[in-house]
Structure formats: structure tokens, C-alpha cells
C-alpha positions in Angstrom: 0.0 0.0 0.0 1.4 3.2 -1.3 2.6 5.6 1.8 2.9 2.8 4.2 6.4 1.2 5.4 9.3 1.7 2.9 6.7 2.2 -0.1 6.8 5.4 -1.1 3.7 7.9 -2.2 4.4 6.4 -5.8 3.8 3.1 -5.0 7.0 2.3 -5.7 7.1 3.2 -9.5 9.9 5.3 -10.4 10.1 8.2 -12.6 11.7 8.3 -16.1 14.0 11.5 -17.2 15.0 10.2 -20.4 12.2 10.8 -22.5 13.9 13.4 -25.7 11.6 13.9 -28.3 13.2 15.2 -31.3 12.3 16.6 -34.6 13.9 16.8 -37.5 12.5 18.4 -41.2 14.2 18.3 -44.6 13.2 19.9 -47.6 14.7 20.2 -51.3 13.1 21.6 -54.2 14.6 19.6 -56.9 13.0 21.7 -59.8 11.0 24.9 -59.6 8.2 22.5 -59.7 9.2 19.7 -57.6 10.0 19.3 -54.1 11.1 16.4 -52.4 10.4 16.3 -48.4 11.6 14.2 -45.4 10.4 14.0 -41.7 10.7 11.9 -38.1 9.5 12.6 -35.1 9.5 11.1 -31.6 6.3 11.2 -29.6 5.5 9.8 -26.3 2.1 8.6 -24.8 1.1 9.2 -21.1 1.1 5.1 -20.8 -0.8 4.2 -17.6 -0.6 7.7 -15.8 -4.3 8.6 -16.6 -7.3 7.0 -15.3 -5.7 3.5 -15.8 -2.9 4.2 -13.5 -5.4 5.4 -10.7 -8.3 2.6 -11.0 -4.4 0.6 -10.3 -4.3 2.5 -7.1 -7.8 2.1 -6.1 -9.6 -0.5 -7.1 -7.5 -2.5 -5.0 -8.1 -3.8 -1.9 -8.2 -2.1 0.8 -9.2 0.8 -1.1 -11.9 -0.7 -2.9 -14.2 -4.2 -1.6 -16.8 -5.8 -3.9 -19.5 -6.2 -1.4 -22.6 -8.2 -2.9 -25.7 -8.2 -1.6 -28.7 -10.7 -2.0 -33.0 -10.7 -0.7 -33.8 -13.7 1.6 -36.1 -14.6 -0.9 -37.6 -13.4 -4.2 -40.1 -11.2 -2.8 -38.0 -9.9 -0.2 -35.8 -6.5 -0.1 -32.1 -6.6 -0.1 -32.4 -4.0 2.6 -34.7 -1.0 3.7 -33.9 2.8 3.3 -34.1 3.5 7.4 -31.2 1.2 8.2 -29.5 0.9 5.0 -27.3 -1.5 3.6 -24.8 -3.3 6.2 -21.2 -1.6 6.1 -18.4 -3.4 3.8 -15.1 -5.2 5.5 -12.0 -3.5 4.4 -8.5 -5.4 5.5 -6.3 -3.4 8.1 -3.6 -1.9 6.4 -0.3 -3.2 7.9 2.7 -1.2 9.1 4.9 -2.0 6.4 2.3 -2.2 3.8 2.9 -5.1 2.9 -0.1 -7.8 3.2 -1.2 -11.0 1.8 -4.2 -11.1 -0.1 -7.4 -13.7 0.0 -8.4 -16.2 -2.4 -10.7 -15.3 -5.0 -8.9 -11.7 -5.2 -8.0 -9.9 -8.3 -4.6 -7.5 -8.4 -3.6 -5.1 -10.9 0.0 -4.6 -10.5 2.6 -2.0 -12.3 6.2 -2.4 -13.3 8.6 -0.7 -10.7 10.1 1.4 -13.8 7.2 2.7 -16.3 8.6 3.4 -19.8 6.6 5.5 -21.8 4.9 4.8 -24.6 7.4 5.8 -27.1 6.0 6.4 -31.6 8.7 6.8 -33.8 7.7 8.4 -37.2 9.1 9.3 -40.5 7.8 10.2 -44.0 9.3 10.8 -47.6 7.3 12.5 -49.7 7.5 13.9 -53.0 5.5 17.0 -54.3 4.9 17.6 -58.1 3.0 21.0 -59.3 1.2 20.0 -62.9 -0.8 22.8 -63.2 -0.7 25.9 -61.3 -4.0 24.5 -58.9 -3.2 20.9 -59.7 -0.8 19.1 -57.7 0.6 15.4 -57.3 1.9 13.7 -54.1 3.4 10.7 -53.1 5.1 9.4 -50.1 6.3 6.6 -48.0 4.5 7.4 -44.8 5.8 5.0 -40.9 5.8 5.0 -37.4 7.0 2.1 -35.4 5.6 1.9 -31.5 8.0 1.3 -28.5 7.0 0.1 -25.4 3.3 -0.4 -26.2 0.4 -2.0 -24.6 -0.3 -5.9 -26.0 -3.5 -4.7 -28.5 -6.5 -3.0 -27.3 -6.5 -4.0 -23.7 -3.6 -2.6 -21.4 -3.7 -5.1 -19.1 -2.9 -9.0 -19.6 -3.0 -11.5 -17.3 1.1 -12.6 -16.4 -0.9 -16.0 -14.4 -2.0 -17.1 -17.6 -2.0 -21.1 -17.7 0.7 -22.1 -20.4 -0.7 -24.8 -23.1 2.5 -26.9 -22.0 1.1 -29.7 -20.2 -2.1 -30.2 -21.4 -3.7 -33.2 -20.8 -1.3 -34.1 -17.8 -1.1 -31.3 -15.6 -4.5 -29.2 -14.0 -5.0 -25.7 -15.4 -3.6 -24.2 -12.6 -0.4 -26.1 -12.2 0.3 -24.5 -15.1 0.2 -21.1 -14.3 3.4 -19.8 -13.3 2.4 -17.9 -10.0 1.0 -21.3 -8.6 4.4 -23.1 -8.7 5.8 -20.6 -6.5 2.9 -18.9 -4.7 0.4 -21.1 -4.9 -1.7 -18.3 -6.4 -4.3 -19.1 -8.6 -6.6 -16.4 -9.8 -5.5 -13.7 -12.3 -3.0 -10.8 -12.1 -3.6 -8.0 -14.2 -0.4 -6.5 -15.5 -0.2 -3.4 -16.7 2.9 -3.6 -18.2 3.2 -1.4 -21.9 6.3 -3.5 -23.1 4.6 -4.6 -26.9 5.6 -2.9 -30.1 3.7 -2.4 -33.2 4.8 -1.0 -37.0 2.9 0.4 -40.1 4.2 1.0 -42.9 2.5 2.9 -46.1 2.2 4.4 -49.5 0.4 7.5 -49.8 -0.6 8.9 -52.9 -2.6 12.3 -53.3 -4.3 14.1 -56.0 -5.5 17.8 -55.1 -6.8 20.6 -56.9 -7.2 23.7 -55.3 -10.4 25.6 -55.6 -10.9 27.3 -58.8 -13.4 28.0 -61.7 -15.9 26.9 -59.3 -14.4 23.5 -58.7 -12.1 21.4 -56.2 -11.3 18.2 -55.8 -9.2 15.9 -53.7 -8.4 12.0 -54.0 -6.1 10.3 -51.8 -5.2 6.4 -51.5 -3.5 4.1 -49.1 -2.2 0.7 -49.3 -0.8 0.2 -45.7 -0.4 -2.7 -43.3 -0.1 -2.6 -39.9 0.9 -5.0 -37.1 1.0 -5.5 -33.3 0.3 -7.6 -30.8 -2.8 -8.9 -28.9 -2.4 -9.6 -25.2 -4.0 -12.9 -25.5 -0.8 -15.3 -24.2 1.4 -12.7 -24.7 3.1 -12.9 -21.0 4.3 -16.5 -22.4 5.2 -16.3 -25.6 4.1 -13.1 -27.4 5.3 -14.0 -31.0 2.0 -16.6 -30.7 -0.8 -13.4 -31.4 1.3 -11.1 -33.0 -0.1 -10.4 -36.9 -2.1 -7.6 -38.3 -4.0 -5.2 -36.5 -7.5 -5.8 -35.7 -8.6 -2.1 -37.4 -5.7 -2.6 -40.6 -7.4 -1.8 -43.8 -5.4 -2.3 -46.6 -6.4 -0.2 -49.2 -8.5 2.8 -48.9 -9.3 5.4 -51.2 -11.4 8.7 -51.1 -12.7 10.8 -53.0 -13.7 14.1 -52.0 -15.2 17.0 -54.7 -17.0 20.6 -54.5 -18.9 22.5 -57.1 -20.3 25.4 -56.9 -23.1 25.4 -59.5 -22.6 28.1 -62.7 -26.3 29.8 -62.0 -26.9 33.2 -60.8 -25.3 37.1 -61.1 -21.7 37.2 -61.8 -21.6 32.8 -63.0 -22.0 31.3 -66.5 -25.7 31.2 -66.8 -28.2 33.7 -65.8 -25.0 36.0 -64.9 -27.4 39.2 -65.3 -30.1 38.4 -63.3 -31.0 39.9 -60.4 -33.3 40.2 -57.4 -36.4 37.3 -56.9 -34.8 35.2 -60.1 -31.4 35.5 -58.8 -32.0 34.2 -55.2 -33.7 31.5 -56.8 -31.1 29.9 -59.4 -28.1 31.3 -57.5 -26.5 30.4 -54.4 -26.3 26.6 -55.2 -23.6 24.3 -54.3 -23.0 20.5 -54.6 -20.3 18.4 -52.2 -19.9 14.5 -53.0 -17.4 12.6 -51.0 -17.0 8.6 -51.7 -14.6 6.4 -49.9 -14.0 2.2 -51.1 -11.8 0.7 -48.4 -10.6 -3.4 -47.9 -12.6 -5.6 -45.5 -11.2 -5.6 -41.6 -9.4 -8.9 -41.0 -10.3 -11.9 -38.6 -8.9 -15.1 -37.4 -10.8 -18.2 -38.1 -11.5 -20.6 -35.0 -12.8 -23.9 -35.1 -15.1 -25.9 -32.8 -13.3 -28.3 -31.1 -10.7 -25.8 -29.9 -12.5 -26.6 -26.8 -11.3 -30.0 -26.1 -8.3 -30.0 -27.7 -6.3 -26.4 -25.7 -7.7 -24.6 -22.4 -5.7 -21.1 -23.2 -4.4 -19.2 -25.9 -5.7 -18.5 -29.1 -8.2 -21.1 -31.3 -6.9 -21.2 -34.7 -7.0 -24.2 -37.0 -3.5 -25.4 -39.3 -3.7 -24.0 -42.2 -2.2 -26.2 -45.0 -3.4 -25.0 -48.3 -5.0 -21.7 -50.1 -8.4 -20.3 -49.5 -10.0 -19.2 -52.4 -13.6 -19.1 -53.3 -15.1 -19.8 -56.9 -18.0 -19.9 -58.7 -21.3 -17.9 -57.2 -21.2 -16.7 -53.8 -23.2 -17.4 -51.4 -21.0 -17.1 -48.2 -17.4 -16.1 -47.4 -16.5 -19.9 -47.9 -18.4 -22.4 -50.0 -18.7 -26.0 -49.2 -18.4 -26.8 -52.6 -14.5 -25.6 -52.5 -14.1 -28.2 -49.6 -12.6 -24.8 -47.1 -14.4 -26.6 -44.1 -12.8 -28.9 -41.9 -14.9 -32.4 -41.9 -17.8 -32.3 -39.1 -16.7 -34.7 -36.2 -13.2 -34.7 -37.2 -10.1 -36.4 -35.2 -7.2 -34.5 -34.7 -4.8 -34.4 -37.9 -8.0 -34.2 -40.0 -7.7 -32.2 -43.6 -9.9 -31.3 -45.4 -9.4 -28.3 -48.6 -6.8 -25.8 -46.6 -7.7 -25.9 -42.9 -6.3 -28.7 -40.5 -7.2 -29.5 -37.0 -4.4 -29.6 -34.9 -3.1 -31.9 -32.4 -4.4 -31.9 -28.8 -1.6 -29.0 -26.9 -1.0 -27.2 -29.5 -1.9 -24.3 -31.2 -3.2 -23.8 -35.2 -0.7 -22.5 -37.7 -3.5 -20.0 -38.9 -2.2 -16.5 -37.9 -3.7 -13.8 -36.5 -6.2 -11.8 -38.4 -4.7 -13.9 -41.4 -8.6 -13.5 -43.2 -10.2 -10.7 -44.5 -14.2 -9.7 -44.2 -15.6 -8.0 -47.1 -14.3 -4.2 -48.8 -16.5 -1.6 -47.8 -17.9 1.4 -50.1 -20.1 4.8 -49.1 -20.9 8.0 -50.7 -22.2 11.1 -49.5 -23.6 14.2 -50.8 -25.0 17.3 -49.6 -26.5 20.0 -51.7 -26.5 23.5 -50.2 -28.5 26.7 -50.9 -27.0 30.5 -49.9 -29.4 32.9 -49.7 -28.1 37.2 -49.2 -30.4 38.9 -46.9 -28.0 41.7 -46.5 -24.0 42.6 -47.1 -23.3 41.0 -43.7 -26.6 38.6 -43.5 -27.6 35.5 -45.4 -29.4 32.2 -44.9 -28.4 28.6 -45.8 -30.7 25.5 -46.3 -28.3 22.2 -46.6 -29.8 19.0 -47.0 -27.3 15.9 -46.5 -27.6 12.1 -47.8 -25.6 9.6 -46.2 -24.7 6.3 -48.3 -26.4 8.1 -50.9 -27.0 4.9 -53.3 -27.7 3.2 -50.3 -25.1 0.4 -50.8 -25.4 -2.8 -48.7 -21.9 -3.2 -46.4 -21.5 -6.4 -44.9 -19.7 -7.6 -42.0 -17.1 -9.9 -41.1 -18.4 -13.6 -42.0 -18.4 -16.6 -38.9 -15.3 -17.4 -38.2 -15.6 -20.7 -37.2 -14.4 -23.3 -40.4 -16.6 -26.5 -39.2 -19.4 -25.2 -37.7 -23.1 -25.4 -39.6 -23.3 -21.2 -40.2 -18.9 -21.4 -41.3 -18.7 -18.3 -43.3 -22.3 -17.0 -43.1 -22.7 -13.3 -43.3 -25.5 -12.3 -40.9 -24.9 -8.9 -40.4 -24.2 -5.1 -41.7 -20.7 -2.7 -41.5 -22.8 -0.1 -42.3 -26.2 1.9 -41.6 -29.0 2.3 -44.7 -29.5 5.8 -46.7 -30.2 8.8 -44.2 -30.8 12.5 -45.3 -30.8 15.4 -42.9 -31.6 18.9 -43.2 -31.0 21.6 -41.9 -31.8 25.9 -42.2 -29.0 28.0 -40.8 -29.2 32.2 -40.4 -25.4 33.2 -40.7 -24.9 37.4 -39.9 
């Protein structure tokens, strides 16, 4: 307990003075209409020193006690307002802080020295004028994270059961803290000591506003890895792979057009008064974006009886591919499934079920769900009241063709729904509208 003994205020954790983030900029204009451009950067996170590093501090005992509280029977009251609920137990803090903590307890523990989670970043880019508002850019775009937290979760559990074992020795003999402690339940470690990468191409398109027009397209083919914090305390090359949000291509489009109708434009340029506030003051702005599908890992369902921790992947021993109509992510017709009721060592088309102890060969997010495409437009209307007044009416339409997006199939190669898409990425067509006085 932080304060108490020879454990100081910080619990123990010690600072870190070594955290230099520099920055460094290059330019060089290799023509009067060319410029190449290169970048890094160092940034660093505040790790576990917001709200995770105080729910560390106290939501654990004796700070905090999970008291639960039950009715005698189903039409009785836990307890009445006038005496309240009984009062929780909270353990006596000892002199030297140190105590020994129950059964059926779980501890979130901190590393003595907390590194900060550290992004390296860089970029080359080069910048080509074609016309004097049309432009062409395309760069090699990274970052690389130090001292990162194992995926989306910044805990994982260090008293995680190893799969070595299995079939011989109990689940918890197998966890490393029971050999020595005899400690059994979970201990959440909030320890940021993963790394991740991503790596890119960038390429951009940009026209700068003129003759009532502009327009911007940009694409990305990009991969990112990391690592989940599923097993990672005992061996964390098992779940490392691509990230859970990596798309790998994306592409959008973005556009705005003022429409040639009104005083001073192309068409009706000398009206004036009723007619003009009619045809003029009309605007169009369409943005569409096609990206790749999220990835997933496929499972299958015996994973169950053949490992009790760690990740439930299959072997995978040939190609998925599908042909021929679709009807599903995978096709039984391409034989993708593993056979129904199989024994371990079982093949069937690419997927394999391994042997009892031992994890699949499938990696991590080594799948892909289905791409993904929207398009938006909004058309807007300027009224002039007066030299400093006017009033707008825009009217938006979200997924404007109201395209279908579906989600990430079942993962699960042998069950009866393997590869079944039952659900949406993405919402139907919406329109909103709104009127807006701007003085």
C-alpha cells in the first residue's frame, strides 16, 4: 500500500528522465516545380498515468471491496432505506504495507520502472506542381511503437496457464504464479512492453479551388501490425499479426462544385433580385470512400477439447479461395471446411485440426471480411439577406446509393453457419436537413 512502510507515495514506481523527443525536417526543391520532403519525429504517450494508473491504485483492496448483496427470498428487499445497507469489511492496512491477499482476489500490478509509450515516425514525400492549382503527391509514410500496450486492452493476465502440459497437468499447475505462490486467480499486469509497426504508401491528388471547382483524392495501401495480449506474458510471438482495425487499401474521394447559375456565373449572370436568389446560391459536395474488408482469425469448434488457453486457430495447410457464385465467405463446394466430427490431424481443402496441446498454424487476423464502399452528398443553398446577413438550407444524404456493407463472415471453419454473413458494417441511406441564419 502506497505511503505505508518503505513504499513510497508512488507506489514504488519510479520516474523516467530520459524521455527526448526530437524533430527533424528536410526539404529540397529539386526543380522549380518539384520538391522532395523528409520528416521523423519522436512522440510519447502518457502510458498508464491517466485514469488507468489510478483505477491501479484504487480498485484495490483495501481501497476498494466488492461487497454483494442478495434478498432472503424473491419477494423480499435486499435491505430497507431506514437502516441501509450493512457496512463493507476492508482489511487493516499493515505497518509495512505489505499484506497477503485472499483467495478469490483480483490485483492489478505496475512495473517498478514505467517506460513511456514511445511512436517513432518518419515520411518521404515527393511533391509535383502539374498545373498551377493541380498538384501530385506521393510518399512513404511509418511509425514504429515502442514500449506499447499488448492490442487493445492494457492489461494481460502474467498467471495465464501455459498450453504446456495439457492433458497431464490441472490448469492451474500450469500457471506460473502457482508453482511458487500457490496463487491461482488472475494478475492484471499493466505492463506497456509490446511494439507495433505500419508502414505505407500514400498517394494524393488535389486541386485547389478554382473556376468553381475542387477536388481531392487520396489512397493508401498500408499494413499494420501488433500484438494482442491474449498469451502474450508466455510467448508473445503466438498473437502477434495484423492489427484488428488494418485496412489495406483505402481510397477517397472528395469533390466541391459550386453550380454556374446566378449574377456574376455562367448562366443567368445578369439576373438579379427574386430570379437571382432562386437559381443562384447553389452548391454540390460528394465525398465517396472504397476501403478493404477488416481482418479476422478463423476458429474452429473443437478448440475446446483440444487447448484450455491461448488463441483457437486451426492449421492451415493449403489456399483459401472461393469460386463460382457466392453465397457465403466460404463455399462447401470448395471443400474450405474442416470435416464435421473430425479427429485431430483431420484435412480437409486448406484448414487442418491440430493436435491436442498445440496451437493452429493460422495466424492472426490472417482472413479478410468484405471491402467496404459509401458515398455522400450534400447539396446547399446561400441565400443574401443583407451585405453581412444570409441564410443557408443544406440537405445531407448519407450512403447516398444506399449500398449494402456487410460484416465480417463466422469465423468458425466447421461449424453449420462457417462463413455466413448475418450482419451489416454499415447503416442504410439517411438524409438530414437543416436551415441556418449566418450574420
Amino acid at each position: 500500500m502506497a505511503g505505508y512502510g518503505d513504499i513510497n507515495l508512488q507506489g514504488n514506481v519510479k520516474n523516467s528522465f530520459h524521455n527526448f523527443a526530437p524533430r527533424l525536417g528536410i526539404a529540397y526543391q529539386v526543380t522549380p516545380k518539384t520538391v522532395v520532403r523528409l520528416g521523423y519525429g519522436r512522440s510519447f504517450d502518457i502510458g498508464v498515468f491517466g485514469s488507468v494508473f489510478g483505477h491501479s491504485v484504487t480498485q484495490n483492496l483495501p481501497v476498494l471491496a466488492n461487497q454483494q448483496l442478495h434478498a432472503p427470498s424473491n419477494t423480499g428487499s435486499v435491505f430497507d432505506l431506514a437502516t441501509g445497507p450493512p457496512p463493507a469489511n476492508f482489511i487493516a492496512v499493515p505497518a509495512s504495507g505489505k499484506f497477503l491477499l485472499p483467495d478469490q482476489v483480483g490485483v492489478s500490478v505496475l512495473p517498478s520502472r514505467m517506460r513511456l509509450p514511445t511512436l517513432d515516425a518518419w515520411n518521404v514525400t515527393v511533391q509535383h506542381q502539374i498545373t498551377p492549382t493541380l498538384s501530385l503527391e506521393a510518399g512513404y509514410v511509418a511509425n514504429k511503437g515502442t514500449h506499447v500496450f499488448a492490442g487493445n486492452n492494457p492489461r494481460y493476465d502474467v498467471n495465464q496457464p501455459s498450453i504446456v502440459g495439457f492433458g497431464t497437468l490441472s490448469r492451474d499447475e500450469r500457471k506460473p504464479f502457482f508453482k511458487k505462490f500457490g496463487w491461482t486467480q488472475e494478475i492484471a499486469y499493466l505492463g506497456n512492453d509490446a511494439s507495433d509497426n505500419y508502414n505505407s504508401l500514400q498517394v494524393k491528388v488535389e486541386k485547389r479551388f478554382s473556376k468553381a471547382y475542387q477536388l481531392l483524392a487520396h489512397y493508401t495501401w498500408s499494413r499494420a501490425l501488433n500484438h494482442n495480449d491474449d498469451y502474450y506474458a508466455i510467448d508473445p510471438k503466438v498473437n502477434y499479426g495484423v492489427a484488428d482495425q488494418d485496412r489495406k487499401h483505402v481510397f477517397v474521394l472528395a469533390n466541391m462544385l459550386d453550380l454556374p447559375f446566378g449574377k456574376g456565373k455562367s448562366f443567368f449572370s445578369k439576373t438579379g433580385g427574386l430570379t437571382n436568389r432562386i437559381v443562384g446560391g447553389w452548391s454540390l459536395n460528394a465525398t465517396a470512400f472504397r476501403m478493404s474488408g477488416l481482418p479476422f482469425s478463423p476458429s474452429y469448434a473443437f478448440c475446446g477439447a483440444d487447448i484450455d488457453t491461448g488463441p483457437c486457430r486451426p492449421n492451415l495447410v493449403g489456399r483459401v479461395h472461393i469460386t463460382g457464385k457466392r453465397t457465403g465467405y466460404f463455399t462447401t463446394t470448395n471443400d474450405v471446411f474442416l470435416e464435421p466430427n473430425g479427429t485431430p490431424g483431420d484435412t480437409i481443402g486448406p484448414w487442418q485440426r491440430p493436435a491436442a496441446g498445440t496451437f493452429g498454424s493460422a495466424g492472426r487476423n490472417s482472413l479478410r471480411g468484405p471491402g467496404l464502399f459509401q458515398s455522400d452528398l450534400s447539396v446547399v443553398k446561400s441565400i443574401s439577406l443583407k451585405e453581412t446577413a444570409s441564410v443557408q438550407f443544406r440537405a445531407d444524404i448519407f450512403n447516398v446509393f444506399n449500398v449494402v456493407n456487410l460484416a465480417n463472415p463466422l469465423d468458425c471453419v466447421d461449424c453449420i453457419a462457417a462463413g455466413r454473413i448475418i450482419g451489416t458494417a454499415s447503416g442504410q441511406r439517411q438524409m438530414m436537413f437543416s436551415l441556418r441564419l449566418q450574420f
